[in-house]
VOMI-186499 format. One record per residue: x, y, z of N, C-alpha, C in turn; residue in three letters. Coordinates in pm, whole numbers, plus 50000, padded with zeros to 5 digits. Example, Ala and Ser with C-alpha at 12.3 -4.5 7.8 and 13.67 -1.06 7.14 Angstrom:
VOMI-186499
513194943150780512304955050780513204967050780ALA 512854977550708513674989450714512905000350787SER 
***
This chain:
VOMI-186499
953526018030240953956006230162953085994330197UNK 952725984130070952055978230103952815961530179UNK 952555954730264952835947430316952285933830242UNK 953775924130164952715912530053953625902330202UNK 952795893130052953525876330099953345868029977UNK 954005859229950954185850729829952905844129843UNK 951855841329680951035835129678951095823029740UNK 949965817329822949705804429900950985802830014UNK 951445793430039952605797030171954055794430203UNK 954385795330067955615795930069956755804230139UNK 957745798230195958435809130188959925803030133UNK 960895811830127962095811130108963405803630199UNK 963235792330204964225784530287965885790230274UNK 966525783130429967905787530393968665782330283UNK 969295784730247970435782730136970995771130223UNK 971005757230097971565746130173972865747530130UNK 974145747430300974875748830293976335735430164UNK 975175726430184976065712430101976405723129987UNK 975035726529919975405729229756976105742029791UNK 976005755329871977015764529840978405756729869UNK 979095750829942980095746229951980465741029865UNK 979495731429805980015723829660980735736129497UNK 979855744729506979775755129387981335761629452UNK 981425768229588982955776429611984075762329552UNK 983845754329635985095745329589985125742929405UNK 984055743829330983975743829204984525756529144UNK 984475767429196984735777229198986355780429184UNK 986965778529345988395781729354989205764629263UNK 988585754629251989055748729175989625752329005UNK 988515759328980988725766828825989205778328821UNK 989545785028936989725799528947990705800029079UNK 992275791829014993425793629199993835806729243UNK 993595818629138993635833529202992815836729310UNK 992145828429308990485834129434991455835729488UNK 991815831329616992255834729684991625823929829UNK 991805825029939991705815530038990785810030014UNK 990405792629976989015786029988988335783330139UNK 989315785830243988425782230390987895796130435UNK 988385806530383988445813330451986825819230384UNK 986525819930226985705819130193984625812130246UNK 984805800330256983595786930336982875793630454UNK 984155794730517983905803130695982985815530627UNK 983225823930552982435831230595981115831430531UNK 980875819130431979645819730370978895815030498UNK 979475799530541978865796330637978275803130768UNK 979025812630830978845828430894977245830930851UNK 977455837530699976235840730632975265834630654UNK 975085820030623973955818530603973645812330765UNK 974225808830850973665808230978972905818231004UNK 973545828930997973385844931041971715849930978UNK 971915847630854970385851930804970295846430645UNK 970765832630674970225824130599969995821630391UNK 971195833830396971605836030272973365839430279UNK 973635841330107974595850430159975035855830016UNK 975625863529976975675870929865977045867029819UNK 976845865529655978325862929611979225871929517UNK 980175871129550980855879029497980785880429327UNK 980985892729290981085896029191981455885029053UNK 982665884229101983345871129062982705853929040UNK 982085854329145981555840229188979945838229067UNK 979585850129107978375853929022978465850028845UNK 979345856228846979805853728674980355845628644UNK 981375833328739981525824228668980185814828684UNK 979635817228844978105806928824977355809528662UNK 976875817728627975985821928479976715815728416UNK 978025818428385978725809228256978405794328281UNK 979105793228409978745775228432977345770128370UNK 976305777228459974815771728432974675770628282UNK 975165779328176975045776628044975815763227991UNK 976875766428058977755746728051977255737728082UNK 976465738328168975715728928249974245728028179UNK 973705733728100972145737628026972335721927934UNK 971715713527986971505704527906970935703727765UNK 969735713427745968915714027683969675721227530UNK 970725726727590971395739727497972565733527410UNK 972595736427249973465732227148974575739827184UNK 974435751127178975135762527175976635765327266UNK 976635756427338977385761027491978915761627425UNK 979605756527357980685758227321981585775027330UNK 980035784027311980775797727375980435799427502UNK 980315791227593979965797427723980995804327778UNK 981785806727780983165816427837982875826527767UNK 982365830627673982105841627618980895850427705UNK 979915845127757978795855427827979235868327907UNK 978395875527883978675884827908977325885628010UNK 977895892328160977025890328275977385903628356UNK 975745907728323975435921328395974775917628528UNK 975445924328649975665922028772974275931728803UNK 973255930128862971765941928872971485937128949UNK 971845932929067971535927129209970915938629260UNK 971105950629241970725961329344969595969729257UNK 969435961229187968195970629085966515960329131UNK 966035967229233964395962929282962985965729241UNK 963395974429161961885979029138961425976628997UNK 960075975328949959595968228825960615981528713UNK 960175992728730960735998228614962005996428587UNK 962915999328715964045995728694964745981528635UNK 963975969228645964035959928606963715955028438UNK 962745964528421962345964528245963475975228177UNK 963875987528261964845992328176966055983728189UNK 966495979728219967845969928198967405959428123UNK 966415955528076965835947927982966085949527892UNK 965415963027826965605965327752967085973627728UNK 967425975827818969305976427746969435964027733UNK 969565953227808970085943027772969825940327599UNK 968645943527531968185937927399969085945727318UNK 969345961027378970355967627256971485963027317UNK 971995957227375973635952227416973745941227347UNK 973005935027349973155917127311972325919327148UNK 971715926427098971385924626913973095936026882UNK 973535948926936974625948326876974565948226729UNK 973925958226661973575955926549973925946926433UNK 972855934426508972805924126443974105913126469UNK 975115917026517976075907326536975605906626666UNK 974975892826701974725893326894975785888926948UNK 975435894027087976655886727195975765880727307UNK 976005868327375975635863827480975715873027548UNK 974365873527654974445885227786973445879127823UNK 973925884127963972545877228100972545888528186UNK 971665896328251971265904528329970465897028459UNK 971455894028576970985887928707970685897928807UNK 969195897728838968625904428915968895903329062UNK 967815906729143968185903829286967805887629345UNK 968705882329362968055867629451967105866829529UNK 966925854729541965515845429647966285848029782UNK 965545857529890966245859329976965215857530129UNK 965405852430187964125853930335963885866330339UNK 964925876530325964185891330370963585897030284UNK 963645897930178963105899630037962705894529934UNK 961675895129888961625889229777962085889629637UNK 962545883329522962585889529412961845891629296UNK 962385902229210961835907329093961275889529019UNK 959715893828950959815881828840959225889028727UNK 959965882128638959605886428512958415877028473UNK 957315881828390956405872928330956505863928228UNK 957165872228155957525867427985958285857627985UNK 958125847327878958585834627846960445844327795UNK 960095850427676960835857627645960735875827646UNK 961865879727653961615894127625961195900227488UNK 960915894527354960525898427288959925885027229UNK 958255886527266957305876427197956215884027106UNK 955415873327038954155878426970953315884627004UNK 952085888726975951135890027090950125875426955UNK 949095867527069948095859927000946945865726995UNK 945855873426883944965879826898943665868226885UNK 942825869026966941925853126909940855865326825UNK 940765855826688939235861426651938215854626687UNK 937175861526634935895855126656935065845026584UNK 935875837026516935695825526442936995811526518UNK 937085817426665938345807226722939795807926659UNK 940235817226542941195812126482942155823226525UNK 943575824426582944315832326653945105841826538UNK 945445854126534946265865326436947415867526575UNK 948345858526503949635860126553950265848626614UNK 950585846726739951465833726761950355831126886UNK 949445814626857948415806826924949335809627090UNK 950285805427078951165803627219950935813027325UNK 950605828427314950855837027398949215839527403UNK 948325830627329946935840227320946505840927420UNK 946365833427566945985838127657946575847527748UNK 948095848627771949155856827801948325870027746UNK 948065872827559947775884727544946515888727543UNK 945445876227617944305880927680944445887727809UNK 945545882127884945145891627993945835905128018UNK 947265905027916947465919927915946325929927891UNK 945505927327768944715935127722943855939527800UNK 943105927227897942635928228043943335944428115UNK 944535937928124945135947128215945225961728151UNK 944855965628026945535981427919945775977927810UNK 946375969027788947445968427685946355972627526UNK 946705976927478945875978727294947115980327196UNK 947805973527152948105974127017948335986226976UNK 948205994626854948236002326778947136000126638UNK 947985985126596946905976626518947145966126512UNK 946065957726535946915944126538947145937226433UNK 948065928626472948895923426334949575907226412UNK 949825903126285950265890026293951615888826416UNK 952475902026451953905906326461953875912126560UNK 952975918026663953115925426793953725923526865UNK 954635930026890955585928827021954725929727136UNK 954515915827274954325922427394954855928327488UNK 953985936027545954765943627641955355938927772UNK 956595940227823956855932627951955945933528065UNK 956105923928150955225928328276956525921928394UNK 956405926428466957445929828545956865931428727UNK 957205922728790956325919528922957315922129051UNK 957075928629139957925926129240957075927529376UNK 957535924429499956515921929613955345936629658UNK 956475947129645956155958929706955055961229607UNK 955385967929465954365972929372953355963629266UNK 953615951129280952715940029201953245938929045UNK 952845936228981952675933828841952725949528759UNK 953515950528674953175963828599953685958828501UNK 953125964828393953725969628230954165971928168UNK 955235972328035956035979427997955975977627877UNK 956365986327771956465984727637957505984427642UNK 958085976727516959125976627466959155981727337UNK 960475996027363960166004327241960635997827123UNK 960256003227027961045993826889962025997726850UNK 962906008226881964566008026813964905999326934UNK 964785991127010965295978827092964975967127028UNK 964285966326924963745955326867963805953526760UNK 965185942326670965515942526597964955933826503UNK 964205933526430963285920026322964165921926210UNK 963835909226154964225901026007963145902825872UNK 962935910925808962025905325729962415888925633UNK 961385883025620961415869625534961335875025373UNK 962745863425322962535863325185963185849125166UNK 962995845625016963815830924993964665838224909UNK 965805828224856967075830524767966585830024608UNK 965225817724624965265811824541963345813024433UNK 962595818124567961165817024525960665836124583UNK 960405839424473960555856824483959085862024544UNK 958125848724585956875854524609956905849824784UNK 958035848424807958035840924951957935852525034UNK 959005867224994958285880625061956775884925108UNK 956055877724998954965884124988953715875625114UNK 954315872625205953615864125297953975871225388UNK 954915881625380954885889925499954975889725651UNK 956265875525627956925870425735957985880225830UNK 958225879225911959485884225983959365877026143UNK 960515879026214961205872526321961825878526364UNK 962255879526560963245894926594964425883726637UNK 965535891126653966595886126621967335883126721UNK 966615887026800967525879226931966785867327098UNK 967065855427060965935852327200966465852227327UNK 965955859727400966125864427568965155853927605UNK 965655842827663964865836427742964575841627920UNK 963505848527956962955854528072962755850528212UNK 962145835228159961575832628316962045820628394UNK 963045815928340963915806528401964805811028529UNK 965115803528612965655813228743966935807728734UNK 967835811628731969265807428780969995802128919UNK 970335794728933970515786529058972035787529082UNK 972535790829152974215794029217974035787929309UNK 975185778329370975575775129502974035775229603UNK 973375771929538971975770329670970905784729641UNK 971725797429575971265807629576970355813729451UNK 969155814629450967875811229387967975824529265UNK 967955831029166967895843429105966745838429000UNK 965205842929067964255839728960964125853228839UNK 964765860228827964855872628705966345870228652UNK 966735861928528967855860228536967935860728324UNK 967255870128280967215869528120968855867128072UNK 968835858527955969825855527954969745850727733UNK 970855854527689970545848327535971705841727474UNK 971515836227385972535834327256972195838927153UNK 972255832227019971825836726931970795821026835UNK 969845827326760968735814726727970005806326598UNK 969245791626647969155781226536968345779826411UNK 968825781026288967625783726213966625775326219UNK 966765766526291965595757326310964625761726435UNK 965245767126527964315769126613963105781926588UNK 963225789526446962145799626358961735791726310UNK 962045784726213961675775126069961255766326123UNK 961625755626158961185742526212960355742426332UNK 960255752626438959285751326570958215762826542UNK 958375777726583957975790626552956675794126458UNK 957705789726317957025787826215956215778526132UNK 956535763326235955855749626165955525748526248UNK 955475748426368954315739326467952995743226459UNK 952445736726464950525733626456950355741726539UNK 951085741826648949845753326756950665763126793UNK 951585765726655952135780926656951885790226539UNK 952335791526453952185797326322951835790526239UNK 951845777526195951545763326119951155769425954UNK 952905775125929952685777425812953595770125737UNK 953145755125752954055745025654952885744325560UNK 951665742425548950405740025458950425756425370UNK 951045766125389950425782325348952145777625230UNK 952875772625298954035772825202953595763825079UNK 953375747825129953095737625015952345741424905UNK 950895750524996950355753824848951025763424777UNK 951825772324802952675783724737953325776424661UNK 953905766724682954805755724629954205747224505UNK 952655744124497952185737124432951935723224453UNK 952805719024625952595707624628951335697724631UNK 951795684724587951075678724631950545675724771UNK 949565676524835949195678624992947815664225038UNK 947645657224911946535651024872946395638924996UNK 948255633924998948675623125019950245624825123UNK 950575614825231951365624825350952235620025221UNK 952555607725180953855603125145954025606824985UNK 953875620324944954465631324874955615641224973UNK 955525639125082956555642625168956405661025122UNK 955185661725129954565678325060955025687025202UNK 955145677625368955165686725422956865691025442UNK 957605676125458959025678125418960045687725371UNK 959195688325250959985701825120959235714325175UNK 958495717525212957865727225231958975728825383UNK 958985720425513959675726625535961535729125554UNK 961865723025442963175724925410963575742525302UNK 961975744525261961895757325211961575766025339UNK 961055766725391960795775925525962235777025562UNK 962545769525619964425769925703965355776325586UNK 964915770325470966195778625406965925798025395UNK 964525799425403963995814425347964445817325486UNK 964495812325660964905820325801966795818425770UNK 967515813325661968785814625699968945825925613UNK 968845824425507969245837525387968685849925433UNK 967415850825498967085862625540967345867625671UNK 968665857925757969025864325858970385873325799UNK 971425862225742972085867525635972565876725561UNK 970865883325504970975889725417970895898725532UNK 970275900425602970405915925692971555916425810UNK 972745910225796973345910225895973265908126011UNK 972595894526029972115892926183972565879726177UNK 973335877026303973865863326363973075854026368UNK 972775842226291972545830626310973205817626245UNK 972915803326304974145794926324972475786026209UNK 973295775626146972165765526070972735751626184UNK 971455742526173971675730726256972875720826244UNK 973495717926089974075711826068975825716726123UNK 976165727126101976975735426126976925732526349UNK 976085738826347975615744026516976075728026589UNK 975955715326499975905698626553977395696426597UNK 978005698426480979545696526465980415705026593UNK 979625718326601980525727026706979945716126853UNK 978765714826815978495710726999978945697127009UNK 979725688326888980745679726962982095681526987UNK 982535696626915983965700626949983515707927126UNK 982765717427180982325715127272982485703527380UNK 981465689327332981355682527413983415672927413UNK 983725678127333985225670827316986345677527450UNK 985925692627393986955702627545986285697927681UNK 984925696227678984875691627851985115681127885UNK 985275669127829985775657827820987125656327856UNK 988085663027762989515668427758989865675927911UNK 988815685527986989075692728106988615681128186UNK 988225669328222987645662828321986315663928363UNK 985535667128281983905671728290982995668428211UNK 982195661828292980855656828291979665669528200UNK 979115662828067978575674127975977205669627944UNK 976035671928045975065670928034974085672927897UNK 973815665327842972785662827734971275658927738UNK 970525665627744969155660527665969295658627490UNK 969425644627476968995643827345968235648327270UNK 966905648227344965855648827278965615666927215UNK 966565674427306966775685427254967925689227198UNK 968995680927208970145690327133970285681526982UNK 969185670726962969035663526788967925678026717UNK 969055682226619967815687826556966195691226526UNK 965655694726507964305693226487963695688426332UNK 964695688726268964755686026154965465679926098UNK 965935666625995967205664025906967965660026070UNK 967335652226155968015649426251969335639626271UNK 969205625226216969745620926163970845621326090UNK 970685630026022971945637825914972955649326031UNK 972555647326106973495655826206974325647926306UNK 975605647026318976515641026400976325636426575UNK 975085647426616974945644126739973655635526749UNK 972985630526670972145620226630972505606126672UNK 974045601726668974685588126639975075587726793UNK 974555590226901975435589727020974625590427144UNK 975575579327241974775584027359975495595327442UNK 974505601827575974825611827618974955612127787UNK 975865621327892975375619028018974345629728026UNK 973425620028137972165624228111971965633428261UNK 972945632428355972795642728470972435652228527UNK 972205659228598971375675328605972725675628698UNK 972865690928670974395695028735974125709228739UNK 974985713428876974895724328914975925734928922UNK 975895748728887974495754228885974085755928707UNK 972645761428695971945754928574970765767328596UNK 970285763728485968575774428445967555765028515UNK 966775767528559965495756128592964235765428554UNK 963075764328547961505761028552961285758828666UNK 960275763528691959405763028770957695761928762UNK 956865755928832955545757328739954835771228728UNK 955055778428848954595794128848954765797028728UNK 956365796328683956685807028613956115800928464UNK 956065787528453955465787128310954385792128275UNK 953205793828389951705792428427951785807628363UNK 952685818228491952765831028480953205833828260UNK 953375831228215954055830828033952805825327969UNK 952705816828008951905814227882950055820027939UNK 949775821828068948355825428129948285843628142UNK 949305846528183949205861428228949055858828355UNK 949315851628452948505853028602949085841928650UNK 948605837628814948035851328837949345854828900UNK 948765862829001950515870829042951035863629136UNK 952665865429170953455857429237953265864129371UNK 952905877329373952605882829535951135892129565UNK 951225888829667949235895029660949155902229815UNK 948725915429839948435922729918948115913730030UNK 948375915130187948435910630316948235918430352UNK 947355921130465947235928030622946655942630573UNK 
***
């Protein structure tokens, strides 16, 4: 076996006892069945003297994941957070084993086409061990192919990501605007490895409009469920950097980001001219309608195939009945504005008119810079051969 160590010199500090204490008492506060709160304390505290971690119970585990989604500032959605559904894979270490629960997770949570929240929490940040990391931004992305005129076939975002798979094996079949990449999957002992993700795990949308019959013919589609990958989950002090976790998409976050941003698909100009618009001049508002036609062709065609998705205006209203129950329970409901206002028709949405608490509260999803570096670069790796 090979003997690593975490790139440059990190290592894994103890678990600060403030925040586990803070999370149990958050804990048996919401939950008076636990059962003894000192007796719990005593023995975390035990733990982490002892070897500087300490493992949580079953229980503790799953309400932390729900919380952190309550606590996800960034997230419209949270109003079902009691609903997640949280697969316990603490004892699952090795890359393959880690991509196959992946990919169950994708057939558990698409559920043909009706999704369900699910999070699959790997093994924690531990001094004696290290944990699993996943590469991927998400578990099911594009691949970006660059041609040789600079201009990218598929989604600009991952093109260096799917430069260095290719580096590493990876070939396509053929490439196409739509490639699924393959996971890569890292852990201390065996490094970085590979994985496809087969396609009856991978449920796509083809694109159509309700209303414009040549909108098929652009030969759009979108998969239907986003597993966000590389965010680590934070419990009581206790670190879980493999912690995939989903809801279900906003039609804005296909239509309005995905599919309109400039340095993603930037097919608001491929629509206008389909459209006939005027494009001459901005204030024909050519890009506007164009994309109020995009968003409407990602709702009807989730729709039409039976696949769960929420529209912004709708999705606004729930996340102030949401922000109304935590209010009502005595709780503080963290907001980024700047992400839970639409991306579109912002204004016209109820959570537009308001201010928000702006707090970071625990426990929660975080970033890290590795892990963005590792998503969008391919590299380099989080552990590297020693001795």
């Amino acid at each position: 076996m090979r003997v690593v160590r975490p790139s440059g010199s990190r290592v894994v500090p103890p678990v600060d006892l403030a925040e586990a204490e803070e999370f149990l008492r958050l804990f048996h506060t919401e939950n008076r069945d636990s059962g003894s709160l000192q007796q719990r304390l005593d023995r975390v505290r035990y733990e982490v003297e002892t070897v500087g971690t300490y493992r949580h119970t079953p229980e503790e585990l799953a309400f932390g994941a729900r919380v952190a989604w309550r606590n996800s500032a960034r997230c419209i959605g949270r109003l079902y957070w009691r609903s997640l559904k949280v697969r316990d894979l603490r004892d699952v270490h090795t890359a393959a084993g880690v991509a196959g629960h992946c990919v169950q997770h994708l057939r558990m949570a698409t559920n043909n086409g009706k999704i369900r929240p699910v999070i699959s929490v790997f093994p924690p940040e531990v001094p004696q061990r290290p944990a699993p990391r996943i590469w991927n931004e998400q578990l099911i992305r594009y691949a970006g192919h660059q041609r040789p005129d600079g201009s990218v076939l598929g989604d600009p975002r991952y093109a260096r990501f799917t430069e260095a798979l290719t580096r590493f094996g990876w070939r396509p079949q053929r490439r196409s605007a739509f490639d699924v990449l393959p996971l890569v999957v890292e852990t201390a002992d065996e490094g970085p490895h590979m994985f496809a993700v087969p396609s009856d795990a991978v449920l796509e949308v083809p694109l159509s409009h309700p209303d414009l019959p040549w909108f098929a013919e652009l030969g759009l589609r979108w998969h239907a469920v986003p597993v966000i990958s590389n965010m680590r989950l934070r419990i009581g002090g206790v670190s879980y950097p493999a912690a995939p976790f989903n809801g279900w998409y906003m039609g804005t976050e296909i239509g309005a980001r995905n599919f309109a941003d400039t340095d993603r698909y930037d097919l608001i100009p491929v629509v206008a001219e389909r459209l006939g618009l005027d494009t001459s001049r901005e204030d024909t508002l050519w890009r506007d309608r164009a994309l109020v036609e995009l968003n409407r062709a990602v709702l009807h065609s989730y729709r039409k195939a039976g696949v769960t998705i929420t529209d912004h205006h709708t999705e606004s209203h729930r996340f102030l009945t949401h922000l109304a129950k935590e209010e009502a329970a005595g709780r503080k409901c963290p907001v980024d504005w700047s992400w839970i206002v639409p991306p579109m028709s912002g204004s016209l949405t109820p959570v537009f008119h308001r201010y928000y608490d702006e707090s970071h509260q625990l426990p929660n999803f975080e970033l890290d810079e590795d892990a963005t570096r590792r998503a969008l670069e391919g590299g380099p790796p989080r552990f590297r051969p020693h001795g």
